[in-house]
C-alpha positions in Angstrom: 0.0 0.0 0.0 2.7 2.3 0.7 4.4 1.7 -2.4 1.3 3.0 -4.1 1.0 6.4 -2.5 4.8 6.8 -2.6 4.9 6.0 -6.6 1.9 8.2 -7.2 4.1 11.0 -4.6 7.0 10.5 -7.0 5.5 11.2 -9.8 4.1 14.0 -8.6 7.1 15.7 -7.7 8.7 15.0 -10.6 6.2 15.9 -12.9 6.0 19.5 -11.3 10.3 19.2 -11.3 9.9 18.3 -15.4 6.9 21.0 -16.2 9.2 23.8 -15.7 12.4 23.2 -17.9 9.8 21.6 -20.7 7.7 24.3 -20.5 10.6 26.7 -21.2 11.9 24.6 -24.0 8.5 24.4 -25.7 8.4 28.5 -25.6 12.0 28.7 -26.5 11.1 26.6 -29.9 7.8 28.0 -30.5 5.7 24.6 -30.4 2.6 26.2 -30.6 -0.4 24.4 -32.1 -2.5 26.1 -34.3 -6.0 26.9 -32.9 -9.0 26.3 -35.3 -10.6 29.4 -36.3 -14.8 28.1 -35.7 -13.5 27.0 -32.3 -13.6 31.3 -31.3 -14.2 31.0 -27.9 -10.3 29.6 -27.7 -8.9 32.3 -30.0 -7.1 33.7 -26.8 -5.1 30.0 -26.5 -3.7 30.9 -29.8 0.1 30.4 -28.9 0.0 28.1 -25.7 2.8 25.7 -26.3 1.9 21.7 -26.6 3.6 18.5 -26.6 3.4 19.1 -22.6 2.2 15.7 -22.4 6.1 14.7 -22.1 6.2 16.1 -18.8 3.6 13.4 -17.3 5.0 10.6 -19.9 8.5 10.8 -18.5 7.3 11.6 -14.5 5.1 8.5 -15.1 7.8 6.2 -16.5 10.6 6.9 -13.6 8.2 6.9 -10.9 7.4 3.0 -12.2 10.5 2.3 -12.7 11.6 3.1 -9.4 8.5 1.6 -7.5 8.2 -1.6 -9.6 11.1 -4.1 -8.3 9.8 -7.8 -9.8 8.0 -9.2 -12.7 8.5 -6.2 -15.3 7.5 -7.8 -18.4 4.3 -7.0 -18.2 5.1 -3.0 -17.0 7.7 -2.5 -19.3 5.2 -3.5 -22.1 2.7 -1.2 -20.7 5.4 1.4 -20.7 6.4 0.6 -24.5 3.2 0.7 -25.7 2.5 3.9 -24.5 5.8 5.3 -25.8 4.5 4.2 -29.2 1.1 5.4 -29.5 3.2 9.1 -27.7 5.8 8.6 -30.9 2.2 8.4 -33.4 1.1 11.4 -31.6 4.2 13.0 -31.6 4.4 12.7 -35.4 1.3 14.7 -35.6 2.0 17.3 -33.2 5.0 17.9 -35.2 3.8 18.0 -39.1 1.4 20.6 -37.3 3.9 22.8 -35.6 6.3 22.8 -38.9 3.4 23.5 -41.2 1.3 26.0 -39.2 -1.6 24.3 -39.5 -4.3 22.2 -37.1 -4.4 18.9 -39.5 -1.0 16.8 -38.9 -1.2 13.1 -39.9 -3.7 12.5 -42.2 -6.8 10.5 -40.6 -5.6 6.9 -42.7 -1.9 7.3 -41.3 -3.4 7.6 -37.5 -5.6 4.7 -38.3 -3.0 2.8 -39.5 -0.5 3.1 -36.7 -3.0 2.9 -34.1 -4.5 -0.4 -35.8 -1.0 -1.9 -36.3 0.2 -0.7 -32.4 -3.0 -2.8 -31.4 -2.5 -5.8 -33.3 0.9 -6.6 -32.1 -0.7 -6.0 -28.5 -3.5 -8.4 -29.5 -1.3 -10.8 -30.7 0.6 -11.4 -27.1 -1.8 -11.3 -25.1 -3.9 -14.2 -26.9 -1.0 -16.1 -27.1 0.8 -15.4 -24.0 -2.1 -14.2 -21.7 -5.1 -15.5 -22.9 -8.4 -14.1 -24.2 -10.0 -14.3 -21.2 -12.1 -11.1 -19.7 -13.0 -10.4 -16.3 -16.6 -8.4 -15.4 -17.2 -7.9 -11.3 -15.9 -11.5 -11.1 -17.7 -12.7 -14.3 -15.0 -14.6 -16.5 -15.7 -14.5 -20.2 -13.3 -16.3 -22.6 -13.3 -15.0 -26.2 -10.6 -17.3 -27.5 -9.4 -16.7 -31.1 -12.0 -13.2 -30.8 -10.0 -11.5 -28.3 -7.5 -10.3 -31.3 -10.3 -8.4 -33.4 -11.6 -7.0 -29.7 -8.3 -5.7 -28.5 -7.8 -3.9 -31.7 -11.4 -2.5 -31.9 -10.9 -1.5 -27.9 -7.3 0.4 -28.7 -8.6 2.4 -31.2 -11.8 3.2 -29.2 -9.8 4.4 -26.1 -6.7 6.2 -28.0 -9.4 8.6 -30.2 -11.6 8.9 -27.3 -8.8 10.5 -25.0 -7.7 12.3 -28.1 -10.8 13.6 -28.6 -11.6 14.8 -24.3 -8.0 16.6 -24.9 -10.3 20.0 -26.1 -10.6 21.8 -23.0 -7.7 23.0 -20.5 -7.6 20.3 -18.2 -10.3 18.1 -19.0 -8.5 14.9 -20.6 -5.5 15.4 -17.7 -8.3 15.9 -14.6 -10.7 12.9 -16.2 -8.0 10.6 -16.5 -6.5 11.0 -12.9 -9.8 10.5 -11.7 -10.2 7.3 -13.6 -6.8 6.3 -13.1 -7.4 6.2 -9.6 -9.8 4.2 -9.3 -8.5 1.5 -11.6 -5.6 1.4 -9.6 -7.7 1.0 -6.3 -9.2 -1.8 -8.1 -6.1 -3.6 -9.4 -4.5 -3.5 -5.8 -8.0 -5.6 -4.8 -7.7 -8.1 -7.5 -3.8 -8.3 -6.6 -2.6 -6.8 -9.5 0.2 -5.0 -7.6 2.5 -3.8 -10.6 -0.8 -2.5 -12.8 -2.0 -0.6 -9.6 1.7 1.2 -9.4 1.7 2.4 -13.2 -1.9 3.9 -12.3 -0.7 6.0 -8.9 2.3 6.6 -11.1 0.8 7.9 -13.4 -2.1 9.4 -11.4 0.6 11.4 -9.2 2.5 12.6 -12.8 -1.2 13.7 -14.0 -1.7 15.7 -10.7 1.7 17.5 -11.5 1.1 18.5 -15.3 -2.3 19.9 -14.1 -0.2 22.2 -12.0 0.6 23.7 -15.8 -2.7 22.5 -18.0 -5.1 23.6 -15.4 -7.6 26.5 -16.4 -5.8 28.6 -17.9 -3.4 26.3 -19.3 0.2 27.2 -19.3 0.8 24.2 -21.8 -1.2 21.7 -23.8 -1.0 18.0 -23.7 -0.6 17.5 -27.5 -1.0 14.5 -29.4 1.9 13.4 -28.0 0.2 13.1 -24.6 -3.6 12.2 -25.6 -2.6 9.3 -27.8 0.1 8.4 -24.9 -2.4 8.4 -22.7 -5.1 6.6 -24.2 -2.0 3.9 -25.4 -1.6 3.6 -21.2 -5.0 3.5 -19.9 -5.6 1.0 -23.0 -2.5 -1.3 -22.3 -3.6 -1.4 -18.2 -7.2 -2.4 -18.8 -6.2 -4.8 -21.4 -2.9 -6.3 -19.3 -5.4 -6.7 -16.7 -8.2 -8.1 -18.8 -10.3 -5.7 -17.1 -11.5 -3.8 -20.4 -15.6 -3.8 -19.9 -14.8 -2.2 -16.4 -12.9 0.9 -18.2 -16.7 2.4 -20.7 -18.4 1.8 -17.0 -15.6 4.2 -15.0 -14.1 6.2 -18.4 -18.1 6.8 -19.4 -17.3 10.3 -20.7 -14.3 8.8 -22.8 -17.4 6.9 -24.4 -20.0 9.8 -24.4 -17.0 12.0 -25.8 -16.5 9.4 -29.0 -19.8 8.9 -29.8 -20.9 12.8 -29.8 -18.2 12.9 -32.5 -19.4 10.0 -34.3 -23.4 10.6 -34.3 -22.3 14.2 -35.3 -20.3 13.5 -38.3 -22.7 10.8 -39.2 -26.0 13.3 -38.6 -24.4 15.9 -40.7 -23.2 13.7 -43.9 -26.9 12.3 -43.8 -28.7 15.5 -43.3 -25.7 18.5 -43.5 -27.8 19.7 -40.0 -26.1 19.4 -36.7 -26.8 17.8 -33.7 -24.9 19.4 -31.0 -23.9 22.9 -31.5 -20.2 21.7 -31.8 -18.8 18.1 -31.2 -17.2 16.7 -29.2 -19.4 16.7 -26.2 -17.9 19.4 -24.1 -17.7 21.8 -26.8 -21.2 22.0 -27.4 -21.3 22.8 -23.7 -18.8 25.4 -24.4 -20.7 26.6 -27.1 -24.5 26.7 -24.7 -22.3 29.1 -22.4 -21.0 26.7 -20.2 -17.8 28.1 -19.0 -15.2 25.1 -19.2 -13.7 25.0 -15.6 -17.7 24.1 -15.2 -17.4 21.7 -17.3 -14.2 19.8 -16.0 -15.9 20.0 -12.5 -18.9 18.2 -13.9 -17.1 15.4 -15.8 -14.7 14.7 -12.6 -17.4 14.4 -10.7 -19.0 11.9 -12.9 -16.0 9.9 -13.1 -15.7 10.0 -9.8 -19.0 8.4 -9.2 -19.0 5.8 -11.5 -15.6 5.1 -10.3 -16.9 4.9 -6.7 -19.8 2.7 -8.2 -17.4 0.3 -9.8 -15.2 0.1 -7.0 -17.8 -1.0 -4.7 -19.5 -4.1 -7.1 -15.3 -5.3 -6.8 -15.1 -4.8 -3.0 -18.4 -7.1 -3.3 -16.5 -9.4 -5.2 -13.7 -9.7 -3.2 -15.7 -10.2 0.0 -13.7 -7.3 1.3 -17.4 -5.2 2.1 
């Protein structure tokens, strides 16, 4: 237990350490994304500095591997995958910096990394780990399936943190909050490695909020969204807990499909839905101010967090 609240401590502190040299560097070298011009409420962010998501992505990583002492297969896999889905976002963060412009990698190119990132993931774990899923103690085997699910599920989570990272804070403050939680979980069902990477990461999260809370000193990027949703992916799937993570990460699903009934409505009908997808953004747009807004979707998390974490306290016998 101990080991969780110091690695979550550690990263932390190192992530508010880190924030201040990388914020610097990001100024010094102008990586500014460009802000789109319909999203006019944001105007003023014009020329915050991104790619800030390597602040928590290297807090994260050295707080785990400080705290995680046996069996680091499975971590260092973890820590990989998110390193490669950070590279994919990193590519796009960097094609838009150089070209002054809000479209990096082209939609396919994304796709195709993220798919091929997945299927390589897919791969070990049916043949190392098993297709086996747990739900509040219900085990369901999907054998050969479990390949075409991971893939679907990795390309599911990485866009839908992509597409929470609108708002200053939001995808850094939702993603704590779910990450704790999962990691309160995985210490019940003795997942003791798992839970560290989500304190870890939790503390390093904390710290670059220090920076990315309202109003944000420095963006996540791609680099960190797709990082991100690579992690909370690679945990969830490591642990075969992913039909826990739409029940705790419910706004990473409300987020995704605002975008997708949005795009679909509009190529059927050329109406909208919402005034401005994602989800939060049509918020934005009804006059919601966005601090608002993070404050409600924490609080959501939080309780469908709290839900979960109670049905696998249940489970365990331990209430």
């Amino acid at each position: 237990m101990l080991n969780f609240f110091l690695s979550g401590l550690t990263g932390l502190i190192l992530a508010i350490i880190l924030g201040v040299p990388i914020l610097k560097l990001c100024k010094k070298f102008h990586l500014s994304q460009t802000i789109l011009h319909y999203v006019d409420k944001h105007a003023g962010k014009a020329g915050t500095p991104t790619m800030g998501g390597f602040i928590f992505i290297v807090a994260g990583i050295i707080s785990v591997l400080i705290f995680v002492r046996s069996d680091f297969y499975l971590p260092i896999l973890i820590l990989l995958t998110m390193l490669a889905y950070g590279l994919l976002g990193f590519l796009d963060d960097f094609i838009k910096i150089k070209f002054h412009k809000n479209e990096g990698l082209k939609p396919y190119q994304k796709i195709i990394g993220q798919v091929s990132l997945a299927l390589i993931i897919a791969l070990f774990v049916y043949f190392k780990i098993g297709g086996q899923l747990d739900f509040f103690g219900l085990k369901i085997n999907l054998g050969l399936f479990i390949i075409p699910f991971i893939v679907v599920f990795y390309v599911a989570v990485t866009n839908a943190v992509n597409l929470l990272d609108g708002l200053d804070g939001l995808a850094s403050s939702v993603s704590t909050t779910y990450l704790l939680f999962f990691g309160v979980i995985l210490s019940i069902l003795n997942f003791n490695n798992l839970a560290i990477i989500s304190f870890a990461f939790v503390g390093a999260l904390i710290g670059f909020l220090v920076f990315n809370g309202f109003p944000a000193k420095i963006f996540m990027g791609d680099t960190g969204s797709l990082a991100l949703g690579g992690l909370i992916a690679s945990i969830a799937v490591m642990s075969g807990l992913e039909l826990i993570l739409p029940l705790i990460g419910i706004l990473y699903v409300l987020t995704a499909l605002s975008d997708i009934i949005q795009v679909g409505y509009y190529k059927k009908t050329h109406r909208r839905i919402f005034k401005m997808a994602p989800l939060h953004h049509h918020f934005e747009q009804s006059g919601v101010h966005e601090n608002r807004i993070v404050t409600v979707y924490i609080i959501i998390t939080l309780i469908c967090g709290l839900a979960c974490l109670i049905g696998y306290m249940a489970v365990a016998g331990v209430i």
